[in-house]
VOBA-1610 file (N, C-alpha, C; in pm, whole numbers, padded with zeros to 5 digits, always signed):
BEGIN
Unk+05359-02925-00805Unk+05317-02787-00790Unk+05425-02709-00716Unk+05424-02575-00731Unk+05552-02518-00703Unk+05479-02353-00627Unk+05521-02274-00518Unk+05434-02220-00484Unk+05574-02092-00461Unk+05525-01984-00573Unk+05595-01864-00563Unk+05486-01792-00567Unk+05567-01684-00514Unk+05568-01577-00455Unk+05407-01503-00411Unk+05376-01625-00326Unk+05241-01619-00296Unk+05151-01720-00364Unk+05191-01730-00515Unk+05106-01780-00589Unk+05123-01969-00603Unk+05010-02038-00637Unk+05008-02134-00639Unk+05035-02159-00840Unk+05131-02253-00839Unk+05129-02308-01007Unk+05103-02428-01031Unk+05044-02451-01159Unk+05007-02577-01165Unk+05024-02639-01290Unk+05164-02535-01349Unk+05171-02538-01514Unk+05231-02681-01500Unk+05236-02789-01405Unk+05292-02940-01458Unk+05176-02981-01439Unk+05021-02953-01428Unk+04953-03030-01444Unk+04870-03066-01550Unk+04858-03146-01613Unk+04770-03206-01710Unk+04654-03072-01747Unk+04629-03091-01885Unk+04513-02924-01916Unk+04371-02955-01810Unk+04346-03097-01788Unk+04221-03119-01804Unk+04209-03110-01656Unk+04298-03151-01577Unk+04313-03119-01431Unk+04337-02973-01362Unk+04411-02874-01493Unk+04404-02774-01435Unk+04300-02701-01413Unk+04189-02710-01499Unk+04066-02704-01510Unk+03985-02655-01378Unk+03969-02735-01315Unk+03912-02738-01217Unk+04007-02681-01106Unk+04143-02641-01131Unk+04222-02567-01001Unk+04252-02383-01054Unk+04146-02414-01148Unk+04259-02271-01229Unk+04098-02183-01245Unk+04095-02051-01186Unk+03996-01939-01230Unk+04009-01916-01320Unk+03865-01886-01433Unk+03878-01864-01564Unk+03773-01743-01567Unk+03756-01691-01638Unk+03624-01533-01660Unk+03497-01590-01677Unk+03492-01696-01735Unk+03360-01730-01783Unk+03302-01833-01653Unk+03332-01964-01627Unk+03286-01986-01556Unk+03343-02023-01431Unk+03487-01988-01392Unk+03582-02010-01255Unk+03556-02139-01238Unk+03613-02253-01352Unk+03648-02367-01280Unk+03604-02459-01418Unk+03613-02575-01403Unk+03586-02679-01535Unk+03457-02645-01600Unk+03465-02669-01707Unk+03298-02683-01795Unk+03308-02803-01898Unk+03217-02916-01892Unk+03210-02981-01977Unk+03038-03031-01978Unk+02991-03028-02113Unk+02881-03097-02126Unk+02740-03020-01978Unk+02784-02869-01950Unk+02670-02821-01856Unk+02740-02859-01697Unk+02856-02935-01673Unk+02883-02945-01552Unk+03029-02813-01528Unk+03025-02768-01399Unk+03140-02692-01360Unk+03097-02696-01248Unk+03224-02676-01219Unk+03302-02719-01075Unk+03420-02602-01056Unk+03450-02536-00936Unk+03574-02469-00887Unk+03660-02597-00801Unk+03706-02693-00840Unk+03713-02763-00743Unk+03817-02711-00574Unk+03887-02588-00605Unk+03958-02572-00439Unk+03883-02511-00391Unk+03769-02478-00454Unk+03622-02408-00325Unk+03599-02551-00268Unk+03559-02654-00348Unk+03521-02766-00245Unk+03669-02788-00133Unk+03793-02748-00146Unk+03885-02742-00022Unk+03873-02676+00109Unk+03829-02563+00041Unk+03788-02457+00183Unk+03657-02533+00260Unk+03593-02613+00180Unk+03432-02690+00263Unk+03490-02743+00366Unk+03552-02825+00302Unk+03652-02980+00377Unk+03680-02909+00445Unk+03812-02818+00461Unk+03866-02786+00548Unk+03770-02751+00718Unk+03652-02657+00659Unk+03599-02611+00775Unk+03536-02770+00828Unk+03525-02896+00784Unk+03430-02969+00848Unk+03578-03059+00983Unk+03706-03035+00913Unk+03796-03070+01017Unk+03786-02972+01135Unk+03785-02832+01096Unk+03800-02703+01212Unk+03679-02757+01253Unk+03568-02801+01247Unk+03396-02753+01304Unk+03426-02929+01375Unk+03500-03008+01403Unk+03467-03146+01397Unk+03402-03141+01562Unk+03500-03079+01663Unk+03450-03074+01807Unk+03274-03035+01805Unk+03254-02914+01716Unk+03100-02886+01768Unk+03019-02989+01668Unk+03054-03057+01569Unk+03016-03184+01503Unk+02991-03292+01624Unk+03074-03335+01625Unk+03069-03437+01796Unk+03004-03454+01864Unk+02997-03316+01858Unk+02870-03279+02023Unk+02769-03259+01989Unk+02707-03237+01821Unk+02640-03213+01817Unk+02554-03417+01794Unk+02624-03492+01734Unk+02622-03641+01716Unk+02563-03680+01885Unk+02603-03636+01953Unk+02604-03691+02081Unk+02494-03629+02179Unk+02449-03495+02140Unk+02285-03430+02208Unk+02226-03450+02106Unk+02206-03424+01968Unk+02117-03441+01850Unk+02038-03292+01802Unk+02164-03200+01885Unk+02063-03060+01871Unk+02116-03040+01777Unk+02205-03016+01694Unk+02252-02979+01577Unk+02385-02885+01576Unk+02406-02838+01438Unk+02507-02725+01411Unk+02436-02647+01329Unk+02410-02528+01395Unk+02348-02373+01280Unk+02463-02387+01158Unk+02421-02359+01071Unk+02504-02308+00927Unk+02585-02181+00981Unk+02543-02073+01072Unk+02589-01977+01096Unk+02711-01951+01212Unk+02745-02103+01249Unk+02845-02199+01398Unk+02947-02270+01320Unk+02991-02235+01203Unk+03052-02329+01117Unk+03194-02210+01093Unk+03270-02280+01066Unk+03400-02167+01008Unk+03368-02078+00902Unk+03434-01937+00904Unk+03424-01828+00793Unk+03456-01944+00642Unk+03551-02014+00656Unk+03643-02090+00503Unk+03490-02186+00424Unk+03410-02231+00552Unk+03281-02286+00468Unk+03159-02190+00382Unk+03181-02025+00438Unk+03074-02010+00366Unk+03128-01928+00207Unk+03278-01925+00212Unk+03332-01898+00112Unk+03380-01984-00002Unk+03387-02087+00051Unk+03408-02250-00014Unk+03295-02284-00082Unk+03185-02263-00016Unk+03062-02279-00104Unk+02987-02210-00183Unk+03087-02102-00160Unk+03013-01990-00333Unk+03106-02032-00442Unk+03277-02033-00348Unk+03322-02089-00459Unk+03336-02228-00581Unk+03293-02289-00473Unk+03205-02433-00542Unk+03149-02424-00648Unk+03034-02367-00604Unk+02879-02379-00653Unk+02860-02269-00762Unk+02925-02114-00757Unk+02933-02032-00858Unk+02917-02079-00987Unk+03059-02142-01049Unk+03096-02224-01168Unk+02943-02308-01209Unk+02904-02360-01151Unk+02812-02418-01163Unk+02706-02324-01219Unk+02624-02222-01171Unk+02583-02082-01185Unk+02573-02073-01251Unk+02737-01981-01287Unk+02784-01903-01448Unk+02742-02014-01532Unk+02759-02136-01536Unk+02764-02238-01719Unk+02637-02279-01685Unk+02529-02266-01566Unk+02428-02378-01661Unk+02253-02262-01636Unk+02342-02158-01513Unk+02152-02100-01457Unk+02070-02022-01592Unk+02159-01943-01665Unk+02074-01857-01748Unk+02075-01969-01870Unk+02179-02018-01944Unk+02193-02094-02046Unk+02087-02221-02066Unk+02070-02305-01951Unk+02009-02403-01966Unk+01939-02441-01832Unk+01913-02365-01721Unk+01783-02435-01649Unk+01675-02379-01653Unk+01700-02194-01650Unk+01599-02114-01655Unk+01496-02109-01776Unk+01546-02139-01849Unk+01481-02206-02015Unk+01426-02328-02029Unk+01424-02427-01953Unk+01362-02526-01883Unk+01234-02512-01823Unk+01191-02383-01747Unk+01093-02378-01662Unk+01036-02294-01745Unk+00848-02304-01713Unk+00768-02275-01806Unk+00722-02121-01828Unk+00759-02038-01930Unk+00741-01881-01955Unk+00819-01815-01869Unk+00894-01882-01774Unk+01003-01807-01725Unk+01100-01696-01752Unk+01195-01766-01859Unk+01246-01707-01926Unk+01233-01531-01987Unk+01056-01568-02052Unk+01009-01472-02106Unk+01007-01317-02015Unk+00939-01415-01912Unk+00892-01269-01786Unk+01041-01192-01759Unk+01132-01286-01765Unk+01274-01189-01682Unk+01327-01123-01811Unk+01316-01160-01901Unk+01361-01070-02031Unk+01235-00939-02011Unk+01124-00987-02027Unk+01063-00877-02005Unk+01049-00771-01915Unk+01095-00823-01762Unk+01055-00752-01671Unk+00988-00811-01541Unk+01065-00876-01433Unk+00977-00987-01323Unk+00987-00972-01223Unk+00981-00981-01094Unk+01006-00973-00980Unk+01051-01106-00915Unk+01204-01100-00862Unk+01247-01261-00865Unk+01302-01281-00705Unk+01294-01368-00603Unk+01293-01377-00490Unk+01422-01482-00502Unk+01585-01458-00453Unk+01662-01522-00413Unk+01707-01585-00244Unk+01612-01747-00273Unk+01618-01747-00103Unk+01707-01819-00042Unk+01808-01789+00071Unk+01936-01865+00082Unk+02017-01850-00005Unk+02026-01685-00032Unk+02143-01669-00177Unk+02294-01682-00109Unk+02315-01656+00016Unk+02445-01705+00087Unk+02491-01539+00005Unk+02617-01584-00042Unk+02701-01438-00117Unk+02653-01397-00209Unk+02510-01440-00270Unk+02509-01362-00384Unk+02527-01415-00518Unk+02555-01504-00506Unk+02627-01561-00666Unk+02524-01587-00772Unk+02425-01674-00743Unk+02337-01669-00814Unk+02207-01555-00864Unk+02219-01442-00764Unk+02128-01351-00784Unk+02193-01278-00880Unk+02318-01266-00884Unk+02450-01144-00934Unk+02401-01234-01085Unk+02417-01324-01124Unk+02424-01418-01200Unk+02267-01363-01281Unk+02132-01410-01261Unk+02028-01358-01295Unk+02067-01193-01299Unk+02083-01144-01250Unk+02083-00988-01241Unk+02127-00914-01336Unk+02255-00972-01409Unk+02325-00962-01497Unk+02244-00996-01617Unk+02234-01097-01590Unk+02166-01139-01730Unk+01981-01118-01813Unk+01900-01064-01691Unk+01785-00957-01693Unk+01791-00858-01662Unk+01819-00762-01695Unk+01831-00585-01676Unk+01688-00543-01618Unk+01643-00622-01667Unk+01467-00562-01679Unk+01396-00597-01563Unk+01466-00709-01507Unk+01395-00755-01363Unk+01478-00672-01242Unk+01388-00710-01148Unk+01433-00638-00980Unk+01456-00818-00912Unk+01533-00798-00831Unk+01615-00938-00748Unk+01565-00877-00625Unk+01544-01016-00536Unk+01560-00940-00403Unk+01635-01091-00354Unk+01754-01078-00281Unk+01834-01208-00233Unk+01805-01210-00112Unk+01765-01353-00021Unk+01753-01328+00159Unk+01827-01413+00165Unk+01867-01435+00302Unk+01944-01526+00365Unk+01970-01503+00525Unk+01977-01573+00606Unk+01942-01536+00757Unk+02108-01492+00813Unk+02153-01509+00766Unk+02325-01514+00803Unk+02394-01378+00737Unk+02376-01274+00839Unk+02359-01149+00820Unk+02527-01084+00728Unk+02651-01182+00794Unk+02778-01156+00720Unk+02713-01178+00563Unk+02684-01290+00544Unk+02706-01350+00391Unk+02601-01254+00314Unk+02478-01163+00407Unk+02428-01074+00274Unk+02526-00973+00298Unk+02603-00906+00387Unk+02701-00785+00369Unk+02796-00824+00247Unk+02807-00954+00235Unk+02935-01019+00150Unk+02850-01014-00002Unk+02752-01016+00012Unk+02688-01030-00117Unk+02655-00867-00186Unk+02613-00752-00093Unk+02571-00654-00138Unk+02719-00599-00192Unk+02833-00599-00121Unk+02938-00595-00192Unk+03014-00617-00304Unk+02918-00757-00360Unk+02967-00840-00434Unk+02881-00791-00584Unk+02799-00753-00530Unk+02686-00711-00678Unk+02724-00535-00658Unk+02738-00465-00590Unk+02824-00357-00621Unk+02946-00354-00711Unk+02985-00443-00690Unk+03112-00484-00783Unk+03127-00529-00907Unk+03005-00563-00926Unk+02969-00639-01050Unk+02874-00572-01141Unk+02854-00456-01045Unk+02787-00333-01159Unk+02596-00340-01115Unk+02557-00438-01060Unk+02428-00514-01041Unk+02375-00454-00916Unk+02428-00357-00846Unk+02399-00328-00683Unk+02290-00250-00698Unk+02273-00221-00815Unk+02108-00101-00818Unk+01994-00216-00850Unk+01985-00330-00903Unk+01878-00406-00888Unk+01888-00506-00893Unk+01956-00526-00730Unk+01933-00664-00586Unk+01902-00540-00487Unk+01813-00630-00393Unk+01804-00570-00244Unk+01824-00732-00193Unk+01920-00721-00113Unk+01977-00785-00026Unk+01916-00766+00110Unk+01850-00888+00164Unk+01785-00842+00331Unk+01796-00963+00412Unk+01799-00954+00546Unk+01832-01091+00638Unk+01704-01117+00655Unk+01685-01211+00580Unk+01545-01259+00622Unk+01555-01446+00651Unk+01470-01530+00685Unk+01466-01669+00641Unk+01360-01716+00555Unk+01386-01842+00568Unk+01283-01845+00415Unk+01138-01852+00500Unk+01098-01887+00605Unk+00993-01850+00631Unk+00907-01696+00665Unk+01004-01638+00628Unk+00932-01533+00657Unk+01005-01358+00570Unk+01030-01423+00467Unk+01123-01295+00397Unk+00954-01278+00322Unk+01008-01108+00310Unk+00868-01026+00263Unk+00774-01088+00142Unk+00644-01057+00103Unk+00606-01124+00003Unk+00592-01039-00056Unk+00625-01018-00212Unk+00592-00909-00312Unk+00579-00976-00409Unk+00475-01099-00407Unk+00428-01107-00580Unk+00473-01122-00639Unk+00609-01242-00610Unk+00733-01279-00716Unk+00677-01325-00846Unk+00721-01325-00947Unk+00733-01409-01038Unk+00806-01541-01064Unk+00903-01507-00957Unk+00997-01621-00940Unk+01058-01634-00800Unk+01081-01783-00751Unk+01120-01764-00643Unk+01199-01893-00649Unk+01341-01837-00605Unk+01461-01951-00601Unk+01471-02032-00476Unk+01556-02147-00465Unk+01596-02205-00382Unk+01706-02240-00437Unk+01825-02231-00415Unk+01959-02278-00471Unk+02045-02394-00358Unk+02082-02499-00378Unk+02088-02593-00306Unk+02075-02590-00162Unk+01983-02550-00130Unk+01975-02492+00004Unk+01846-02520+00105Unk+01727-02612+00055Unk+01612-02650+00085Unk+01636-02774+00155Unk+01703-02869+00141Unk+01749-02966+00239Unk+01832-02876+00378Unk+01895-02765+00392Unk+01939-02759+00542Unk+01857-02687+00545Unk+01711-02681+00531Unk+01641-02600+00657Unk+01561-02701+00714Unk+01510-02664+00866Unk+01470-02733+00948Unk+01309-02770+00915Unk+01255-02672+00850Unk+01115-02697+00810Unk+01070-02659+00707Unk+01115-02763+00567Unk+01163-02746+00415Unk+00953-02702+00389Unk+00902-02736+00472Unk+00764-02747+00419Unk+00714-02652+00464Unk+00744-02558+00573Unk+00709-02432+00600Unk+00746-02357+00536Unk+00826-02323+00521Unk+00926-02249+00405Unk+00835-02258+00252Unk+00817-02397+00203Unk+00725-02409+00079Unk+00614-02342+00071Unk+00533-02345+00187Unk+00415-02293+00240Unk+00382-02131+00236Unk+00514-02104+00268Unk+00537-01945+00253Unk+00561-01921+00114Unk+00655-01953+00042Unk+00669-01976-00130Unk+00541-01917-00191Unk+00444-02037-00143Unk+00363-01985-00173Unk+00259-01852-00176Unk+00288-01819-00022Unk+00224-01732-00024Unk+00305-01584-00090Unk+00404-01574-00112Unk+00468-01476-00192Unk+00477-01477-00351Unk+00424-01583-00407Unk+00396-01590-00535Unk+00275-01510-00645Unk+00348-01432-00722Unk+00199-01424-00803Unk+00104-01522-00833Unk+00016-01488-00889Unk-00073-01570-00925Unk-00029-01707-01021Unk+00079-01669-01115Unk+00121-01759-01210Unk+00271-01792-01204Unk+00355-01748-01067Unk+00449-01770-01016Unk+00523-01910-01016Unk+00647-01923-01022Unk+00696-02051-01011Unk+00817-02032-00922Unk+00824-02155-00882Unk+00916-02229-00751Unk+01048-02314-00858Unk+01161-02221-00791Unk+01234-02329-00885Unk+01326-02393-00783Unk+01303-02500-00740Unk+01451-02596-00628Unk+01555-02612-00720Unk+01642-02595-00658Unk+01743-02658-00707Unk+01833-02755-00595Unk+01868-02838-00616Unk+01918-02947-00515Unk+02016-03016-00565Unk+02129-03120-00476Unk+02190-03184-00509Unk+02138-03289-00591Unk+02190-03356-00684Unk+02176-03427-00747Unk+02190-03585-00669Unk+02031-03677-00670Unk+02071-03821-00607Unk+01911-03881-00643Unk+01941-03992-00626Unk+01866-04097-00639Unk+01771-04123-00531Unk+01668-04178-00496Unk+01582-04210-00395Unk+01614-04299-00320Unk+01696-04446-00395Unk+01769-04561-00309Unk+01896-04486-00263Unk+01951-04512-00146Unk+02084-04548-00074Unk+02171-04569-00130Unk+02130-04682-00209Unk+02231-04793-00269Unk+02279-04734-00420Unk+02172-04633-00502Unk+02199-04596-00578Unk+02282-04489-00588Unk+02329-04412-00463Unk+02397-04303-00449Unk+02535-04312-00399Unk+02559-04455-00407Unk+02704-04497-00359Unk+02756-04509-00470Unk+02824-04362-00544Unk+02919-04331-00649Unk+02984-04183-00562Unk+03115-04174-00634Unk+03206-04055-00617Unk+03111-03943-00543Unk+03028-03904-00672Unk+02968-03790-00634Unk+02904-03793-00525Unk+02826-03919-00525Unk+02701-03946-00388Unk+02772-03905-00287Unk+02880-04002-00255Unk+02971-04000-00163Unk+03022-03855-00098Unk+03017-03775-00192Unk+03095-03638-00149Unk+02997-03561-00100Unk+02879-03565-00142Unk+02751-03522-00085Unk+02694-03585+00013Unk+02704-03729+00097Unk+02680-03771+00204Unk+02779-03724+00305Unk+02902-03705+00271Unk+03053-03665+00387Unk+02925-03504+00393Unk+02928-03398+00293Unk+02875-03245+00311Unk+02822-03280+00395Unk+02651-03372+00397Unk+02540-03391+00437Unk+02591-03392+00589Unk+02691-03506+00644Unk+02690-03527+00738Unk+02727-03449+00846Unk+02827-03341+00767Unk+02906-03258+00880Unk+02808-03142+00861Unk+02757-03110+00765Unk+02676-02966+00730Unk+02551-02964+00748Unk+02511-03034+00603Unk+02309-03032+00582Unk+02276-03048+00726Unk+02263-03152+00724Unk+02194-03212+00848Unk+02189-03192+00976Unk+02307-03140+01008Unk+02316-03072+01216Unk+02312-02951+01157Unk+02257-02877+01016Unk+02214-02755+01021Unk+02065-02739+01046Unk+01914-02832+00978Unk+01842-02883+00971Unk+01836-02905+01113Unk+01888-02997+01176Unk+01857-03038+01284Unk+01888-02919+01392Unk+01929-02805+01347Unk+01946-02706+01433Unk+01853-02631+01504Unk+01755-02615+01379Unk+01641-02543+01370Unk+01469-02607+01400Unk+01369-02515+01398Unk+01238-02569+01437Unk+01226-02662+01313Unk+01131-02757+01389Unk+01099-02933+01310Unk+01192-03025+01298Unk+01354-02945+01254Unk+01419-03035+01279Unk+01379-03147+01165Unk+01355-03133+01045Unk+01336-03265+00931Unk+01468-03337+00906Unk+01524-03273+00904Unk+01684-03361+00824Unk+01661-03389+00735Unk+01636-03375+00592Unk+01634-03436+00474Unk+01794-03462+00431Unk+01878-03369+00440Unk+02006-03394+00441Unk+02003-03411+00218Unk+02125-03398+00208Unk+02210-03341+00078Unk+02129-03449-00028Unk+02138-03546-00016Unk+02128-03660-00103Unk+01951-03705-00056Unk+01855-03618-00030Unk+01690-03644+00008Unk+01631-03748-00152Unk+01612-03684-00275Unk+01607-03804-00387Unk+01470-03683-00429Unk+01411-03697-00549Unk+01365-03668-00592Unk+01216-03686-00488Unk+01164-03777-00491Unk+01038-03869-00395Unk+01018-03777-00288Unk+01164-03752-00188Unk+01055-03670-00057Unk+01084-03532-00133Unk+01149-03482-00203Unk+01129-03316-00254Unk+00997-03335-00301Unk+00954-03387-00396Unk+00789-03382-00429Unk+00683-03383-00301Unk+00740-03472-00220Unk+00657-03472-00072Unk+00668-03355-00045Unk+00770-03314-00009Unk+00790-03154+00083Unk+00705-03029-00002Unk+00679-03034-00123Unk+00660-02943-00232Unk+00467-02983-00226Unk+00433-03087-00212Unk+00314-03139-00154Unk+00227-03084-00096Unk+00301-03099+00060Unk+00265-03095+00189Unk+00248-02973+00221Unk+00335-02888+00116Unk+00332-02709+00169Unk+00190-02686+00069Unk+00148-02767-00014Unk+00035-02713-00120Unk+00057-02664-00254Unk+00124-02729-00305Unk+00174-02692-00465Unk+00093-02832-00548Unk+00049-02812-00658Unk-00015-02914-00700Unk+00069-02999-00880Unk+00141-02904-00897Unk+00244-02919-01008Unk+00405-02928-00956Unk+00471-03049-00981Unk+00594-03066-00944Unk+00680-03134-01070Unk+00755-03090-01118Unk+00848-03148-01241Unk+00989-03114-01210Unk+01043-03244-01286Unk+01196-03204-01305Unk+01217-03190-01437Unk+01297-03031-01416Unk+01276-02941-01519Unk+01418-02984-01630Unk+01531-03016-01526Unk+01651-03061-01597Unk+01742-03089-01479Unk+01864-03143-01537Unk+01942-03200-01425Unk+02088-03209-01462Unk+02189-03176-01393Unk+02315-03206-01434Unk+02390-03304-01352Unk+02560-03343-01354Unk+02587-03428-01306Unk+02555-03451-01161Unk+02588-03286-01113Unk+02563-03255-00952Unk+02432-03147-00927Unk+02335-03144-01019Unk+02204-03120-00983Unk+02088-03179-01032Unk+01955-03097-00993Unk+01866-03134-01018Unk+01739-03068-01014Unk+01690-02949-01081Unk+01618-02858-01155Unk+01475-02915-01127Unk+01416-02877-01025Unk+01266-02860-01011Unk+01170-02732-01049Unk+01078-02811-01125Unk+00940-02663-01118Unk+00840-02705-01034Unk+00831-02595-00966Unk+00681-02578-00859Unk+00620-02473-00880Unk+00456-02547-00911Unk+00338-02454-00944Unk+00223-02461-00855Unk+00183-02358-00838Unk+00038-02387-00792Unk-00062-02507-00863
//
């Protein structure tokens, strides 16, 4: 690689490697078979878990945790850029079509609750692609909705998102039709309070859609590449974020299908399916 004039090149690398280092319009980063990846957003992650390692430490050593919001600026930009790609190739194309009459309502017209939208990516993403629906994105981390209302201004979408600092226990209820979770239900501290509330902001025929890292219920089964890269996240991130907050659960990155149904349970949902799944996810419906 050769680095002019500002810019990074990568024209000696292989097509299939550039892939994943090279922004593209459609989905900023590899697509094959429903998976994408930005992979130098996952650089900026890494990076912040070396900068964050001292309040990591300390946090290993009292057990109080690390807020998501105590972490370096490079992590919460690393993880839109990650996770976006992912977004663009699989949210409207193939998960939202997965879950039951979904689809229909946002073509027609729905009211859709983005919780823990971080920057925006996935609401911008729906927003775009239903004209007819109203978004509302929360997230407690008051920079990343300024970063987001910006971001759907930009994208033409800023007249229907409302962007508000809320958490998931307690962002407004208006009778969603839909209500997201985008890998983001493992770092909260009380995944079942949060559900609990879900509920209570749901229409009558409303659905819960998780979305989560992709893993297995055994240990043993999650010791591959991917697992692996999601236990390193888990360790420096999910989890002393979780453990930051009230209850304090830790389910952490790699929880398995088994306790998400628990957590989805316990808050009072009586319908739980996996709706679809890719290499690095895993597409839940929750119903009353």
């Amino acid at each position: 690689m050769a680095v002019r004039a500002g810019r990074l090149w990568i024209h000696r690398l292989p097509p299939r490697k550039k892939r994943v280092l090279a922004l593209g319009r459609a989905s900023h980063g590899v697509r094959r078979r429903g998976v994408a990846r930005f992979f130098a957003g996952a650089f900026d992650v890494v990076q912040s878990t070396y900068l964050d390692e001292p309040k990591v430490a300390e946090a290993f050593r009292t057990g109080k945790g690390v807020g998501w919001h105590e972490h370096s600026k490079c992590l919460f930009s690393g993880t839109e850029r990650f996770f976006r790609p992912g977004y663009n190739a699989n949210l409207v194309s193939n998960w939202i079509p997965t879950l039951e009459g979904v689809e229909a309502k946002l073509t027609a017209g729905a009211r859709v609750a983005d919780v823990g939208c971080g920057h925006g990516a996935s609401t911008i993403v729906m927003a775009k692609a239903y004209p007819n629906s109203e978004f509302f994105g929360f997230d407690y981390h008051l920079p990343s909705i300024e970063r987001a209302r910006l971001q759907a201004k930009e994208a033409g979408v800023g007249d229907r998102i409302t962007f508000a600092q809320a958490t998931a226990k307690d962002f407004p209820a208006k009778g969603y039709d839909l209500v997201a979770f985008f890998d983001c239900l493992h770092d909260m501290g009380d995944p079942v309070g949060a559900g609990k509330h879900v509920k209570e902001t749901l229409a009558n025929d409303g659905s819960w859609m998780i979305v989560e890292p992709f893993a297995h219920d055994n240990l043993k089964d999650n010791l591959n590449p991917v697992g692996c890269i999601f236990y390193h996240a888990s360790t420096f991130i999910c989890t002393p974020a979780s453990l930051s907050q009230e209850v304090a659960l830790g389910l952490g990155a790699q929880a398995g299908e088994r306790r998400l149904r628990q957590v989805a349970t316990e808050a009072g949902f009586k319908r739980f399916r996996r709706a679809t799944e890719t290499p690095f996810n895993m597409i839940f419906e929750v119903r009353s």
